[in-house]
PyMOL commands that place a pseudoatom at each C-alpha (Angstrom):
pseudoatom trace, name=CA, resn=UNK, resi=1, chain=A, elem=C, hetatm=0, pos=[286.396, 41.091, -82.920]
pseudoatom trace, name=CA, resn=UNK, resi=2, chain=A, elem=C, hetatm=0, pos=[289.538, 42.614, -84.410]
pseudoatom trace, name=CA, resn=UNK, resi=3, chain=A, elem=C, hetatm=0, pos=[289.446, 45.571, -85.890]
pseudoatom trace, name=CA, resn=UNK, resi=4, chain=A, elem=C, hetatm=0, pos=[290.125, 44.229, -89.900]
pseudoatom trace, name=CA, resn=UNK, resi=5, chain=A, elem=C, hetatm=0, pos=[286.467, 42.097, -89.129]
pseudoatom trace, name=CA, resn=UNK, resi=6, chain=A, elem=C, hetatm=0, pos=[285.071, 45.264, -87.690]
pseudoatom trace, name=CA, resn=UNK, resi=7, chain=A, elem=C, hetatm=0, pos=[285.483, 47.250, -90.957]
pseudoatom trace, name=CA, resn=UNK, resi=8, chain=A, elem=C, hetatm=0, pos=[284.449, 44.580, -92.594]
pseudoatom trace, name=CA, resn=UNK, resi=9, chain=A, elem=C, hetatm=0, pos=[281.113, 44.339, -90.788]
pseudoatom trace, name=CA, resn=UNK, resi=10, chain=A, elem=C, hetatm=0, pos=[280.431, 48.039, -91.347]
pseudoatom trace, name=CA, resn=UNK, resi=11, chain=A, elem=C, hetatm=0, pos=[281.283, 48.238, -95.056]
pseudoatom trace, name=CA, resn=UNK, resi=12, chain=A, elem=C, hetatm=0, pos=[278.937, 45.125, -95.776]
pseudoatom trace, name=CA, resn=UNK, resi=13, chain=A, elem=C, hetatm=0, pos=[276.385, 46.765, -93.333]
pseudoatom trace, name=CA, resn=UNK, resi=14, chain=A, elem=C, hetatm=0, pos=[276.410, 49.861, -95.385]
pseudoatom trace, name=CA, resn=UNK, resi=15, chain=A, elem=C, hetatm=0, pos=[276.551, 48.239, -98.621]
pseudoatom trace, name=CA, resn=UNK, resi=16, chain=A, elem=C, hetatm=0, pos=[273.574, 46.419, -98.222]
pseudoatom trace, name=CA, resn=UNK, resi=17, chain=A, elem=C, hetatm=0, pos=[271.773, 49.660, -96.570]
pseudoatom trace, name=CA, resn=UNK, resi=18, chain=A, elem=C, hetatm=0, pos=[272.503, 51.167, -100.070]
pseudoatom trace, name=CA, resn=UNK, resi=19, chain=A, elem=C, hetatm=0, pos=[271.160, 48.544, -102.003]
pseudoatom trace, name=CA, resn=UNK, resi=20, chain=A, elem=C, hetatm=0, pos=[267.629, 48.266, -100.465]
pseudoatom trace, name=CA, resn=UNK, resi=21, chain=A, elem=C, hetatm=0, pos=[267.272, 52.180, -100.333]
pseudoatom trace, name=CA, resn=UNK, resi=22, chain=A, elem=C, hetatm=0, pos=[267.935, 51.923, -103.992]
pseudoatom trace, name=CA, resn=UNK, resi=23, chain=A, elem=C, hetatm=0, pos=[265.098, 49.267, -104.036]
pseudoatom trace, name=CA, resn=UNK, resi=24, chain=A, elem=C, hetatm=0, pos=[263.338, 51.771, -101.984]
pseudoatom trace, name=CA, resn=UNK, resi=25, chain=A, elem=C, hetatm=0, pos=[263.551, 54.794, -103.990]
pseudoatom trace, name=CA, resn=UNK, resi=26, chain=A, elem=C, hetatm=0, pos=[262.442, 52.998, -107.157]
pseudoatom trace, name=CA, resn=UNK, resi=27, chain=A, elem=C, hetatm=0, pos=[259.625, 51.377, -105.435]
pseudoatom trace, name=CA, resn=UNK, resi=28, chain=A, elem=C, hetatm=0, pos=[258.466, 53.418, -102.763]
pseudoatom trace, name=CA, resn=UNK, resi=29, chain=A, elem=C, hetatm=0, pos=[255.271, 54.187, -104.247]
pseudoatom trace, name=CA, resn=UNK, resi=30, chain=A, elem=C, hetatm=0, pos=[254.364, 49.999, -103.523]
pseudoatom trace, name=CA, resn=UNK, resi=31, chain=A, elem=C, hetatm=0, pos=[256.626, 49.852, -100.884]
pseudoatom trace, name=CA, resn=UNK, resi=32, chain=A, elem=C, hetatm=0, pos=[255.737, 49.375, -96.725]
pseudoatom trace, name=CA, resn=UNK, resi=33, chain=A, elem=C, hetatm=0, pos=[258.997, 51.500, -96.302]
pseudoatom trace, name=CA, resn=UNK, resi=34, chain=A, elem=C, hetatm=0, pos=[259.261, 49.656, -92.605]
pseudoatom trace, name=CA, resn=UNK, resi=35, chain=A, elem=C, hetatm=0, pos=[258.698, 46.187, -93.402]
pseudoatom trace, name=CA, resn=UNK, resi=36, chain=A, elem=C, hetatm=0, pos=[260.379, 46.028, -97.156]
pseudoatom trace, name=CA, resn=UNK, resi=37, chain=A, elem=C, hetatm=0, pos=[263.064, 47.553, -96.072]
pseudoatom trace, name=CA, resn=UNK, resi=38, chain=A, elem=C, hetatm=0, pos=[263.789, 44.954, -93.387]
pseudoatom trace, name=CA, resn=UNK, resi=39, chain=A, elem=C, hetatm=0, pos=[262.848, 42.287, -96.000]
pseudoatom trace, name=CA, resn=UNK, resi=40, chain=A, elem=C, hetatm=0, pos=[265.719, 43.267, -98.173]
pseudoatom trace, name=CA, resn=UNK, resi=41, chain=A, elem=C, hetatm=0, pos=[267.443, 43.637, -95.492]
pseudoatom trace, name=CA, resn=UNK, resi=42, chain=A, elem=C, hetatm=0, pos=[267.372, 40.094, -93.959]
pseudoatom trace, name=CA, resn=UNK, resi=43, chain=A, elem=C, hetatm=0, pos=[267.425, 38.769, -97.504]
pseudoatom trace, name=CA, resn=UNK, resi=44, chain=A, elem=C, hetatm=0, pos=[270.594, 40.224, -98.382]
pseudoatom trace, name=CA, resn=UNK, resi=45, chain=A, elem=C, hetatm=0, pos=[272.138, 38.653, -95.112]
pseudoatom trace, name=CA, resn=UNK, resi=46, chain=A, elem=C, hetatm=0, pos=[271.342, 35.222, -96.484]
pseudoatom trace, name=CA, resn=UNK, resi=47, chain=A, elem=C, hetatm=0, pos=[268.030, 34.329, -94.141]
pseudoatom trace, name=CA, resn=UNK, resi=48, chain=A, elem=C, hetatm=0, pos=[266.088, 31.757, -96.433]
pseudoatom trace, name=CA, resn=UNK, resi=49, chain=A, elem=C, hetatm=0, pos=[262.477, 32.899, -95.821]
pseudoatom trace, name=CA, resn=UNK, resi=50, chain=A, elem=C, hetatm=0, pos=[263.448, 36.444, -96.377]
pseudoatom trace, name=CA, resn=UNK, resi=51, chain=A, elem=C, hetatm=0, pos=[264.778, 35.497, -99.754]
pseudoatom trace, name=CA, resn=UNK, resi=52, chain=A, elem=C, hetatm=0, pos=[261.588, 33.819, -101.098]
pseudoatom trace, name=CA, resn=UNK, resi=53, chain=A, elem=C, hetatm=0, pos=[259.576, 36.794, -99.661]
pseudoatom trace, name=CA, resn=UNK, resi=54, chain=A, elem=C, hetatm=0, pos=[261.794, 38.690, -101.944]
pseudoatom trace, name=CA, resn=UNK, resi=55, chain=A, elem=C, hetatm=0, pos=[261.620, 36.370, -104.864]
pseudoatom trace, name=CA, resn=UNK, resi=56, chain=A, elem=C, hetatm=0, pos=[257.606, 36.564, -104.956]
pseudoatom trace, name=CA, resn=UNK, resi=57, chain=A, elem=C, hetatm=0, pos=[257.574, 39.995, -104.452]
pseudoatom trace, name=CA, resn=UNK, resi=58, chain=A, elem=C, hetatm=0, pos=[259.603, 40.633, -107.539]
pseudoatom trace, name=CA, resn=UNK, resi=59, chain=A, elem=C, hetatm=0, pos=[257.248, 37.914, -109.625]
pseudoatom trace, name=CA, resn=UNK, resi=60, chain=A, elem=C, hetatm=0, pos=[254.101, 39.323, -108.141]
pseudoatom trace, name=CA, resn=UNK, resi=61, chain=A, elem=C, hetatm=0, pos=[255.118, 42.695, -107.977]
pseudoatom trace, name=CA, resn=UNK, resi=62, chain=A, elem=C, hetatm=0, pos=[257.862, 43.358, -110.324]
pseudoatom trace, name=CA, resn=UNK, resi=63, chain=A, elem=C, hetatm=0, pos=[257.079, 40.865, -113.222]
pseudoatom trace, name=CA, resn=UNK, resi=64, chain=A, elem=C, hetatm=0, pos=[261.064, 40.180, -112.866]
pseudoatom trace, name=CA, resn=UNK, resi=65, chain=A, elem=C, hetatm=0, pos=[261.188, 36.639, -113.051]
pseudoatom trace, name=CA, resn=UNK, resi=66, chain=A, elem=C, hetatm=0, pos=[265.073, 36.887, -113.636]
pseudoatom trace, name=CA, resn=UNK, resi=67, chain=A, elem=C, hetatm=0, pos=[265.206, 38.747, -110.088]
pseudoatom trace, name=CA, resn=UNK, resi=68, chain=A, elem=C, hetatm=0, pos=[262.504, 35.902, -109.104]
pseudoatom trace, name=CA, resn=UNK, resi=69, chain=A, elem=C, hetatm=0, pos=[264.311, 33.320, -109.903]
pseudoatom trace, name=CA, resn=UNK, resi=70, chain=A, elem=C, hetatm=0, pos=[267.641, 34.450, -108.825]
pseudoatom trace, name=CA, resn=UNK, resi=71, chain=A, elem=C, hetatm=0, pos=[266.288, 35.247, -105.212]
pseudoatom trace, name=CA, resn=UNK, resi=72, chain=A, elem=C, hetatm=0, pos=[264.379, 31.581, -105.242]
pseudoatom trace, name=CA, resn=UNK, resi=73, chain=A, elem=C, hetatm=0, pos=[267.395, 30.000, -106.146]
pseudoatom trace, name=CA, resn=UNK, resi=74, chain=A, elem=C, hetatm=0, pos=[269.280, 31.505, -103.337]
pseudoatom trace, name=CA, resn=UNK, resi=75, chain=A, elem=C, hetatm=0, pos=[266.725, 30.111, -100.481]
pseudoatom trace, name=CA, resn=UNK, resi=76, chain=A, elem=C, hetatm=0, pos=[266.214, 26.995, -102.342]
pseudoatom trace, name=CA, resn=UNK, resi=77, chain=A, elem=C, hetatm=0, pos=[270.127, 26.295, -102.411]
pseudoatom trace, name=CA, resn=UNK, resi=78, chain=A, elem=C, hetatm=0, pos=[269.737, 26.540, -98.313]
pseudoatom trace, name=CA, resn=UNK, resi=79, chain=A, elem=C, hetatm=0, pos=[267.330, 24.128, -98.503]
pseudoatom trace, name=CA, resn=UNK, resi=80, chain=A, elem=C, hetatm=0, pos=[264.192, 25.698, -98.427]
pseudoatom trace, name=CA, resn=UNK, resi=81, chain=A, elem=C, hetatm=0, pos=[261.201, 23.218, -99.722]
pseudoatom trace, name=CA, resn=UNK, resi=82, chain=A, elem=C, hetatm=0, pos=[259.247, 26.193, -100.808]
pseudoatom trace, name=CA, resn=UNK, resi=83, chain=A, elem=C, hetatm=0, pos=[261.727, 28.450, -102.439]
pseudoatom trace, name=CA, resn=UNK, resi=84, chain=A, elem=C, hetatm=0, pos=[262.650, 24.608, -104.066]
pseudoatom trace, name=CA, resn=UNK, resi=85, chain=A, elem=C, hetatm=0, pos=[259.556, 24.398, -105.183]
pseudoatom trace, name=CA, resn=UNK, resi=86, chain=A, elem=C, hetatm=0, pos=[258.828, 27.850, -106.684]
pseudoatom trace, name=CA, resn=UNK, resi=87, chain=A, elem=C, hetatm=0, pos=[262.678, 27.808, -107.887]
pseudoatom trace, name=CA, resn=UNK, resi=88, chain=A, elem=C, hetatm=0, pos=[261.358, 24.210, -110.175]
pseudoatom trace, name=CA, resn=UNK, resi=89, chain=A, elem=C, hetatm=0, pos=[258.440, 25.737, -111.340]
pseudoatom trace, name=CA, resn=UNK, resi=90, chain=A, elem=C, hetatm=0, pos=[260.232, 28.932, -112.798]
pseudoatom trace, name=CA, resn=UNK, resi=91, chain=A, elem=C, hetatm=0, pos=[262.778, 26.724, -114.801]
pseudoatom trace, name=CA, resn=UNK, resi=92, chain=A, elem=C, hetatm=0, pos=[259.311, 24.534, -115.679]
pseudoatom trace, name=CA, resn=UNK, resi=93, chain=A, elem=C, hetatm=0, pos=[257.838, 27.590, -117.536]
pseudoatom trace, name=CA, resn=UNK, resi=94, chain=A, elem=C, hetatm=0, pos=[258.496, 27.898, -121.067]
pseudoatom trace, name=CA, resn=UNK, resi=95, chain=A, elem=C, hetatm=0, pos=[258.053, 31.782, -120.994]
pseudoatom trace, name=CA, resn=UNK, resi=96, chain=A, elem=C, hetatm=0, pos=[260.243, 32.290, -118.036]
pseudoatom trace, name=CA, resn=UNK, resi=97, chain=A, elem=C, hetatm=0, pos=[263.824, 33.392, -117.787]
pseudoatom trace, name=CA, resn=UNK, resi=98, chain=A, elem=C, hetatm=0, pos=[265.639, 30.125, -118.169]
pseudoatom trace, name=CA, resn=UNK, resi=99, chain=A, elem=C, hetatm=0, pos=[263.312, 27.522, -119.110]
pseudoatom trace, name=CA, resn=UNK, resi=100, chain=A, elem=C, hetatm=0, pos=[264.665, 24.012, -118.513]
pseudoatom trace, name=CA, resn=UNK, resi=101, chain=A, elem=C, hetatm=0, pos=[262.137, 21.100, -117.580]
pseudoatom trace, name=CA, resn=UNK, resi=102, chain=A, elem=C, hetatm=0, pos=[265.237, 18.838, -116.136]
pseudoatom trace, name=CA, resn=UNK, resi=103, chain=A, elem=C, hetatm=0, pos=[266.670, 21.337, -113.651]
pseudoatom trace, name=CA, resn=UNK, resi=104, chain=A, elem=C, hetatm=0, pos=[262.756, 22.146, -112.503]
pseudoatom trace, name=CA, resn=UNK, resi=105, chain=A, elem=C, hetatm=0, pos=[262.608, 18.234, -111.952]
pseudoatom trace, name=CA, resn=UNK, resi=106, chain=A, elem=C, hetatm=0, pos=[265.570, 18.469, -110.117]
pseudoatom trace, name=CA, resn=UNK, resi=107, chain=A, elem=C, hetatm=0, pos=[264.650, 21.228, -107.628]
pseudoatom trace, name=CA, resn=UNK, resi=108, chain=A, elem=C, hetatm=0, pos=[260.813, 19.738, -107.619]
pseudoatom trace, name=CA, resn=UNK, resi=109, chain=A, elem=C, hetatm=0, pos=[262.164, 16.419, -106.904]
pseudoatom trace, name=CA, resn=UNK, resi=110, chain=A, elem=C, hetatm=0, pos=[264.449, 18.222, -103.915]
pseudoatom trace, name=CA, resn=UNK, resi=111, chain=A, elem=C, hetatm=0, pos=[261.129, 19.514, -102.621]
pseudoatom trace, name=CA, resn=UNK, resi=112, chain=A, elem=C, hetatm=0, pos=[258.960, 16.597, -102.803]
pseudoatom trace, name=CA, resn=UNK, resi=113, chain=A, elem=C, hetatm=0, pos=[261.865, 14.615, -100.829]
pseudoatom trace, name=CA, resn=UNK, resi=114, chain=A, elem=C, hetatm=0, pos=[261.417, 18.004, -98.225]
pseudoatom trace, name=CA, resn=UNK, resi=115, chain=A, elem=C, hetatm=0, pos=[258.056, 17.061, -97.721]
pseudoatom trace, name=CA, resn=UNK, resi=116, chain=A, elem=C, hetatm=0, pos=[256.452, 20.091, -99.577]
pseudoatom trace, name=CA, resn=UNK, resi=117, chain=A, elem=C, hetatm=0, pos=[252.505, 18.532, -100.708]
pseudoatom trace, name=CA, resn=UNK, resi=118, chain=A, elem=C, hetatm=0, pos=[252.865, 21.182, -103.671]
pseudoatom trace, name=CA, resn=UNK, resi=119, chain=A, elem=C, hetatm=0, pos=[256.045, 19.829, -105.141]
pseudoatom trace, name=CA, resn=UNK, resi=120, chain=A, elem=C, hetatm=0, pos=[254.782, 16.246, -104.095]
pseudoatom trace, name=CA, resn=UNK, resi=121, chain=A, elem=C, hetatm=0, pos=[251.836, 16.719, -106.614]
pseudoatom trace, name=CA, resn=UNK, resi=122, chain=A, elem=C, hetatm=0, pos=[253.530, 18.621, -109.039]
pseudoatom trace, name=CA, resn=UNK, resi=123, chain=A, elem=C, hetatm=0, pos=[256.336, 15.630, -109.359]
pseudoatom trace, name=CA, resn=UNK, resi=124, chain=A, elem=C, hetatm=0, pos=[253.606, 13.237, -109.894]
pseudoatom trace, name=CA, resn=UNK, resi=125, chain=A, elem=C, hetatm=0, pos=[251.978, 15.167, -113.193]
pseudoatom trace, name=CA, resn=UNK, resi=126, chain=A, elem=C, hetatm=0, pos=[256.096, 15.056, -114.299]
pseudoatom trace, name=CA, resn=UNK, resi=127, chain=A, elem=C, hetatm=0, pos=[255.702, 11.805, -113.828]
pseudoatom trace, name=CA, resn=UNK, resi=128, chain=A, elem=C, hetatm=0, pos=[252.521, 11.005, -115.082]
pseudoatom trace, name=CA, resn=UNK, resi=129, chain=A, elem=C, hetatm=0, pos=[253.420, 12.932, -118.715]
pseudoatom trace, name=CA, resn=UNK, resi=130, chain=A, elem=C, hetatm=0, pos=[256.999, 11.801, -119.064]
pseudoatom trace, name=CA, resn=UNK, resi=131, chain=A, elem=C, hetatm=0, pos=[258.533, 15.363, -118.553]
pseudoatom trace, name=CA, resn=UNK, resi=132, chain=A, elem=C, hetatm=0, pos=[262.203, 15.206, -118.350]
pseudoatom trace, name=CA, resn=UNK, resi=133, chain=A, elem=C, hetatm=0, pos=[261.864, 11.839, -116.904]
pseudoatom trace, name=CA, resn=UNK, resi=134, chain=A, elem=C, hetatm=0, pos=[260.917, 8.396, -118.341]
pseudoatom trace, name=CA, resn=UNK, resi=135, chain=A, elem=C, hetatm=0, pos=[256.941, 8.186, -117.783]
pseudoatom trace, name=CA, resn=UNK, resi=136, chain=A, elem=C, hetatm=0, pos=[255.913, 6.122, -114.881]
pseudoatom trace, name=CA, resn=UNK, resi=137, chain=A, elem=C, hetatm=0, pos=[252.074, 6.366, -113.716]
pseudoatom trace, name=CA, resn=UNK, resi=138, chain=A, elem=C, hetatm=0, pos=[252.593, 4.348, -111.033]
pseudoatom trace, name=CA, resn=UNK, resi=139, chain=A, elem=C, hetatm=0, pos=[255.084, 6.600, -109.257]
pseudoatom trace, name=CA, resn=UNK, resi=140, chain=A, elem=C, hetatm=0, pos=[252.718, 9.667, -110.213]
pseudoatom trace, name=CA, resn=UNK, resi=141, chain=A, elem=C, hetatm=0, pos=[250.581, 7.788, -108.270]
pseudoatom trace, name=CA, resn=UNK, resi=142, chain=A, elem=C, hetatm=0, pos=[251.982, 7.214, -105.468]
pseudoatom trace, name=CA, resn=UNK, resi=143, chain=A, elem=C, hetatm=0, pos=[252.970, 10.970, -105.622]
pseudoatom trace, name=CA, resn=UNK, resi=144, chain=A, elem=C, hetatm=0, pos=[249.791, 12.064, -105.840]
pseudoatom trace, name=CA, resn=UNK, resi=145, chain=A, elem=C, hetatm=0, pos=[248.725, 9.873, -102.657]
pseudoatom trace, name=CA, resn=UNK, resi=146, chain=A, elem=C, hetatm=0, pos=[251.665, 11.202, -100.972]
pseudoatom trace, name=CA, resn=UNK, resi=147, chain=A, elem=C, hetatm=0, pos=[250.313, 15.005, -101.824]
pseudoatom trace, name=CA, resn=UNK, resi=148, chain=A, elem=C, hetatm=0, pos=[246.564, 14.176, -100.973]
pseudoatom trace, name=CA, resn=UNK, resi=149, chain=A, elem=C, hetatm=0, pos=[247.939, 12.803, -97.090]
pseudoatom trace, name=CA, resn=UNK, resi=150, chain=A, elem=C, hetatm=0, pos=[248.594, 16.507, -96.913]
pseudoatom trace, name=CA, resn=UNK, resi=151, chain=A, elem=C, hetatm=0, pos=[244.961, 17.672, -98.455]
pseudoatom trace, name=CA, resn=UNK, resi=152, chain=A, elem=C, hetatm=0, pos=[246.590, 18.860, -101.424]
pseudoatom trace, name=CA, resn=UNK, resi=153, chain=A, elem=C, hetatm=0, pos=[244.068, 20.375, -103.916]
pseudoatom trace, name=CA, resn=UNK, resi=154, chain=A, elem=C, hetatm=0, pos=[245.838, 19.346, -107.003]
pseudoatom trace, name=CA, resn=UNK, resi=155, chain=A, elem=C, hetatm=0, pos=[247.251, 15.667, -105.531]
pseudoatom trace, name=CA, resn=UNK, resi=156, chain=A, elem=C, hetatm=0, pos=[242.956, 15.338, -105.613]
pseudoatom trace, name=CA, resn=UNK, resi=157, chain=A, elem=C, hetatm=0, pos=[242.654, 17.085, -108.787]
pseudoatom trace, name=CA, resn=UNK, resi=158, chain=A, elem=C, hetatm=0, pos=[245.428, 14.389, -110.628]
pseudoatom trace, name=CA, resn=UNK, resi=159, chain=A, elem=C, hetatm=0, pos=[244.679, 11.573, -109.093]
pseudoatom trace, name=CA, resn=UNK, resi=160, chain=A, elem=C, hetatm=0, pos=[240.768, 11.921, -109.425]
pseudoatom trace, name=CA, resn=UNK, resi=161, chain=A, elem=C, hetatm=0, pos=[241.640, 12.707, -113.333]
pseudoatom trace, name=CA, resn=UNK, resi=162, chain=A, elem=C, hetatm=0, pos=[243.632, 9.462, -113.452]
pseudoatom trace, name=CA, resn=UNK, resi=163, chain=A, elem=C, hetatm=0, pos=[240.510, 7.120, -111.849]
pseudoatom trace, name=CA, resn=UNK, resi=164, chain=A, elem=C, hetatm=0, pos=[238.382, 9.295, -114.511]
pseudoatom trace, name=CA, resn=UNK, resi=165, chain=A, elem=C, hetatm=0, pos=[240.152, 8.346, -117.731]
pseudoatom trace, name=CA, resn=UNK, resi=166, chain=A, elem=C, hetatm=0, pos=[241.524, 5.314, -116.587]
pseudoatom trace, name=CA, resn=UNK, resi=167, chain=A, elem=C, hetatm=0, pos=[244.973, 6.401, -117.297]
pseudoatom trace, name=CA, resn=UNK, resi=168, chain=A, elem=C, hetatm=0, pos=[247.420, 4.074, -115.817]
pseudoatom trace, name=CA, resn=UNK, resi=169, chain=A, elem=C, hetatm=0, pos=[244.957, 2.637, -113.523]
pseudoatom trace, name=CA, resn=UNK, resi=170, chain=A, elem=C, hetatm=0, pos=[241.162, 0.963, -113.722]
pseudoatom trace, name=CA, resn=UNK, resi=171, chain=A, elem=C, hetatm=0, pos=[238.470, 3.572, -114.243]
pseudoatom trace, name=CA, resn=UNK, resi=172, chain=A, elem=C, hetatm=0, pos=[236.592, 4.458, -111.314]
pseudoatom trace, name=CA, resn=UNK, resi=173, chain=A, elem=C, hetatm=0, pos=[234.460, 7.060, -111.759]
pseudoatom trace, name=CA, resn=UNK, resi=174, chain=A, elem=C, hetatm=0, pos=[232.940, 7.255, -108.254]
pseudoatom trace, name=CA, resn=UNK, resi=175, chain=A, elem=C, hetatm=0, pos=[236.063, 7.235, -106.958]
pseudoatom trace, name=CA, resn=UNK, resi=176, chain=A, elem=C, hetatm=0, pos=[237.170, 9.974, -109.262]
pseudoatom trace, name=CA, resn=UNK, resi=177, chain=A, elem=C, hetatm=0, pos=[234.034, 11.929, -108.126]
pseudoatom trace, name=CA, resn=UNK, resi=178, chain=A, elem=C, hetatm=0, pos=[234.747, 11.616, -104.833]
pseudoatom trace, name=CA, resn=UNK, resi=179, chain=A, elem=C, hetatm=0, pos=[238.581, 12.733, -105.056]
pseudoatom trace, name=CA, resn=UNK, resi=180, chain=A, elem=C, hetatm=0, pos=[236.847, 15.813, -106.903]
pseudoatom trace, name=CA, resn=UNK, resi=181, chain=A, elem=C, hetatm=0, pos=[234.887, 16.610, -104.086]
pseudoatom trace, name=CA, resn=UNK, resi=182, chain=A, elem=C, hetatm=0, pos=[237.805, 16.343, -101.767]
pseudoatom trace, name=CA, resn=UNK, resi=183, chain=A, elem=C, hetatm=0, pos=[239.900, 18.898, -103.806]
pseudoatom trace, name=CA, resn=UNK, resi=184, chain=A, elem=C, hetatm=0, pos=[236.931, 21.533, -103.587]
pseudoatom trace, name=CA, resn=UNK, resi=185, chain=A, elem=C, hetatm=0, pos=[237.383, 21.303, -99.715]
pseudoatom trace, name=CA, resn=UNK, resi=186, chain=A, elem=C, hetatm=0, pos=[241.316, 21.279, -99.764]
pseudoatom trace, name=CA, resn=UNK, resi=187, chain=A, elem=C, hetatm=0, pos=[241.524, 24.580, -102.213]
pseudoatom trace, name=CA, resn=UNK, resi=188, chain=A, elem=C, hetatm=0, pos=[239.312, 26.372, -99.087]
pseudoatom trace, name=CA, resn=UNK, resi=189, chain=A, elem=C, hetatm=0, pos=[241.229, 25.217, -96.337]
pseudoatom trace, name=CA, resn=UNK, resi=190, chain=A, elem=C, hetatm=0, pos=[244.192, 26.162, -98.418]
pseudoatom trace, name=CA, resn=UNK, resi=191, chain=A, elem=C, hetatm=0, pos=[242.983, 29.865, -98.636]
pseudoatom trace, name=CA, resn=UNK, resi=192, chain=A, elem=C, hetatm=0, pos=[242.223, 29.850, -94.856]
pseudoatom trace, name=CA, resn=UNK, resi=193, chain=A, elem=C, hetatm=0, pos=[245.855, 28.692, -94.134]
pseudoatom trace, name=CA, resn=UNK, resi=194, chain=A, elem=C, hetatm=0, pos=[247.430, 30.442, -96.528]
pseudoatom trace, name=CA, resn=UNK, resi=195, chain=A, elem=C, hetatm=0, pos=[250.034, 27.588, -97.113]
pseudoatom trace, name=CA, resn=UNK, resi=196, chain=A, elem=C, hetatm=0, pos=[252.533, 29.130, -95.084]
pseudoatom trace, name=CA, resn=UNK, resi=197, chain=A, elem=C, hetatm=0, pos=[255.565, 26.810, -94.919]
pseudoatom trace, name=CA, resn=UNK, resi=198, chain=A, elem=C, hetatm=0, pos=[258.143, 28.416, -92.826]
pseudoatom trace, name=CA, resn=UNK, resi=199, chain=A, elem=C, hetatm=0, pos=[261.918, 27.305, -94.471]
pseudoatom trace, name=CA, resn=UNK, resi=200, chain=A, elem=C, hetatm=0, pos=[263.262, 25.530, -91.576]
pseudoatom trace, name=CA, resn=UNK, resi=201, chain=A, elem=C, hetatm=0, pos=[260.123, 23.041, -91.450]
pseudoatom trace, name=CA, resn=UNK, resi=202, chain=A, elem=C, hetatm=0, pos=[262.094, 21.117, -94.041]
pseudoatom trace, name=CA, resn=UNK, resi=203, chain=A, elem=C, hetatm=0, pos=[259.152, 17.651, -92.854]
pseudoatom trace, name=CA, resn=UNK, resi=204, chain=A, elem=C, hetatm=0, pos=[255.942, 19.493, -93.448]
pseudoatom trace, name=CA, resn=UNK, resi=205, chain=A, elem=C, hetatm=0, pos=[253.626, 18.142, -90.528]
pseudoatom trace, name=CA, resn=UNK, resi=206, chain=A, elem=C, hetatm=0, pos=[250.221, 17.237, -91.880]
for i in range(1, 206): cmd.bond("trace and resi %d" % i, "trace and resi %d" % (i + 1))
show_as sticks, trace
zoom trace
């Protein structure tokens, strides 16, 4: 290393030191000074999963979606299915910083393609309703099948709601009962596993 990219390294070393004591100092009341710190850290050198750490902690924590979404947006440019995901659903919210229901269908769409059972259900209902794309129940479907391979709770929660009211499909209401029952299990095993997705999994294994 020369010594032009060795100066380099240290001033970009210390800048981001200063920016997540800053963080620090403001926050170190909720902080884990240990473990935030190296969050930031990590985050500010471009590591994906670090970055949507950092995104939920400001939504959760901060009630910053701005900061939210422009840490999401980060990972999800990577190619993170989750941070995709999350990144979608804070352009779908119509109190959020930038709402915009075609650029969440784009980044729930990348998601979906990634394999993520959340964004695979979530496309569906966009699909189902006609939001920022033409209306197609049949692809919601199929969406919704795709999400429920993965015991997603609300791929049963649509679908079973589409064999209840008929819509798009022949009522069925055992089989809408039955898809009912099936989300009740998936929303426990989802707290036990704590749907945690690492970033570089972009083909979620079932």
């Amino acid at each position: 290393m020369n010594k032009y990219s060795c100066i380099l390294l240290m001033a970009t070393n210390i800048s981001y030191a200063n920016v997540c004591n800053d963080l620090y100092e403001k926050n170190k009341v909720r902080w884990d000074k240990n473990q935030n710190l190296q969050l930031c850290y990590d985050a500010l050198k471009g590591d994906p999963d670090a970055q949507f750490d950092l995104a939920g902690w400001y939504k959760l924590e901060e009630n910053d979606a701005n900061e939210a979404l422009n840490w999401a947006l980060k990972s999800a440019e990577q190619g993170c299915a989750k941070s995709q995901f999350v990144t979608g659903l804070l352009y779908y919210d119509i109190n959020g910083p930038e709402p915009n229901w075609f650029k969440a269908f784009e980044w729930i769409e990348k998601s979906a393609n990634n394999g993520l059972p959340h964004a695979q259900a979530m496309l569906g209902f966009m699909y189902q309703h006609g939001q920022a794309v033409a209306q197609n129940k049949i692809k919601a479907k199929q969406l919704y099948e795709a999400a429920i391979e993965q015991q997603n709770e609300d791929g049963y929660n649509y679908l079973g709601k589409m064999y209840e009211s008929g819509d798009g499909i022949p009522i069925d209401k055992q089989k809408a009962q039955l898809l009912f029952a099936q989300e009740k299990i998936a929303r426990v095993l989802t707290i036990i596993n704590n749907n945690n997705y690492p970033c570089q999994q972009n083909e979620i294994s079932h």
